[in-house]
C-alpha positions in Angstrom: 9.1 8.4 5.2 10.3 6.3 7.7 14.1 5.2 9.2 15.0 1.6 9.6 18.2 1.2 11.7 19.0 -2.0 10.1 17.2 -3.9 7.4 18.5 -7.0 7.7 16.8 -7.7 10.7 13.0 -6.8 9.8 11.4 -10.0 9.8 7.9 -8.3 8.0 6.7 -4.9 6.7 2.6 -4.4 6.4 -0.2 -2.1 6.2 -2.9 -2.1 8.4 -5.1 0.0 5.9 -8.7 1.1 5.8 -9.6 1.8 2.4 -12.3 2.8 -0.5 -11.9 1.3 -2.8 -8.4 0.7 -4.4 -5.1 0.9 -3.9 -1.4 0.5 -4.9 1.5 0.7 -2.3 5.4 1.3 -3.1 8.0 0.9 -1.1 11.0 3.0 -2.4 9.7 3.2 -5.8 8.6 -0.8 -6.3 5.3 -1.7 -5.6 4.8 -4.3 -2.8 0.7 -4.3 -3.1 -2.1 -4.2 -5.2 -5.8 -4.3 -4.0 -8.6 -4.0 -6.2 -6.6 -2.8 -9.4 -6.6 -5.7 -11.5 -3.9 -3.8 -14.1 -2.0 -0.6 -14.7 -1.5 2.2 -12.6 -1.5 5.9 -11.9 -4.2 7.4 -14.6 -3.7 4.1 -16.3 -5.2 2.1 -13.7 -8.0 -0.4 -14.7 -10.8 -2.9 -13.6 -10.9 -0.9 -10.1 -13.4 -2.8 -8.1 -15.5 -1.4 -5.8 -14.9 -1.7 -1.4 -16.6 -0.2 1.0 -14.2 1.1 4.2 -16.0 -0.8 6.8 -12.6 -2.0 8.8 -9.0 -2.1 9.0 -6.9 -5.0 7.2 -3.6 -6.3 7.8 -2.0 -7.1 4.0 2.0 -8.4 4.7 4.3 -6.1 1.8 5.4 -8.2 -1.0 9.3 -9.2 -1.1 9.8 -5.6 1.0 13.3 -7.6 1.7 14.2 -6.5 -1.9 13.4 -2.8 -1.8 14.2 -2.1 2.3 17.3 0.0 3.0 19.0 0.7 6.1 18.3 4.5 7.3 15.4 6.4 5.4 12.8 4.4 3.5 9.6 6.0 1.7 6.1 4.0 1.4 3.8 6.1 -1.3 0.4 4.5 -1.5 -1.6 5.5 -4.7 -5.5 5.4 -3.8 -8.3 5.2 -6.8 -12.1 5.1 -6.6 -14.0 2.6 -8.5 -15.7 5.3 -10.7 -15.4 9.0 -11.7 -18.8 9.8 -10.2 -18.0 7.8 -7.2 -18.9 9.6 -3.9 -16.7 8.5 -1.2 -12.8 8.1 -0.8 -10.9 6.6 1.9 -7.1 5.8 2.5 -6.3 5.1 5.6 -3.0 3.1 6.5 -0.4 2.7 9.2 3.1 0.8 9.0 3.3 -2.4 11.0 7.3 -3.2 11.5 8.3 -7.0 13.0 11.8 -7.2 14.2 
């Protein structure tokens, strides 16, 4: 969760986001970014390709304008591994806000 005090003056929402190896973020409900799952989502998800955490990325939120409300927001990010067996998991984001 996380309070805007006016969202009509954000000028861009992103993640800075260390991740292995897919992930799906939602901004009050809507999703705003997909990275490596090409379709579906929750235990739906498919063609999850595999990414190896080696750095943080900055991915800008898809038409956040359309989902961002003044006072309390909430930005759920759904992580998924490649495969069942799959040893490793990482999701590790932050919330870059430009006024």
């Amino acid at each position: 969760e996380f309070e805007i005090k006016q969202a009509d003056y954000v000028a861009e929402i992103g993640l800075m986001i260390n991740y292995d190896d897919a992930f799906i973020a939602y901004l009050n409900g809507k999703e705003v970014l997909r990275k490596g799952v090409g379709q579906g989502a929750g235990k739906d998800a498919q063609q999850i390709k595999s990414h190896d955490a080696t750095k943080y990325s900055y991915y800008p939120l898809n038409d956040f304008e359309k989902h961002l409300r003044t006072g309390k927001n909430v930005l759920a990010i759904e992580g998924h591994n490649a495969t069942l067996d799959s040893h490793d998991f990482l999701i590790d984001p932050y919330l870059i806000i430009e006024d």
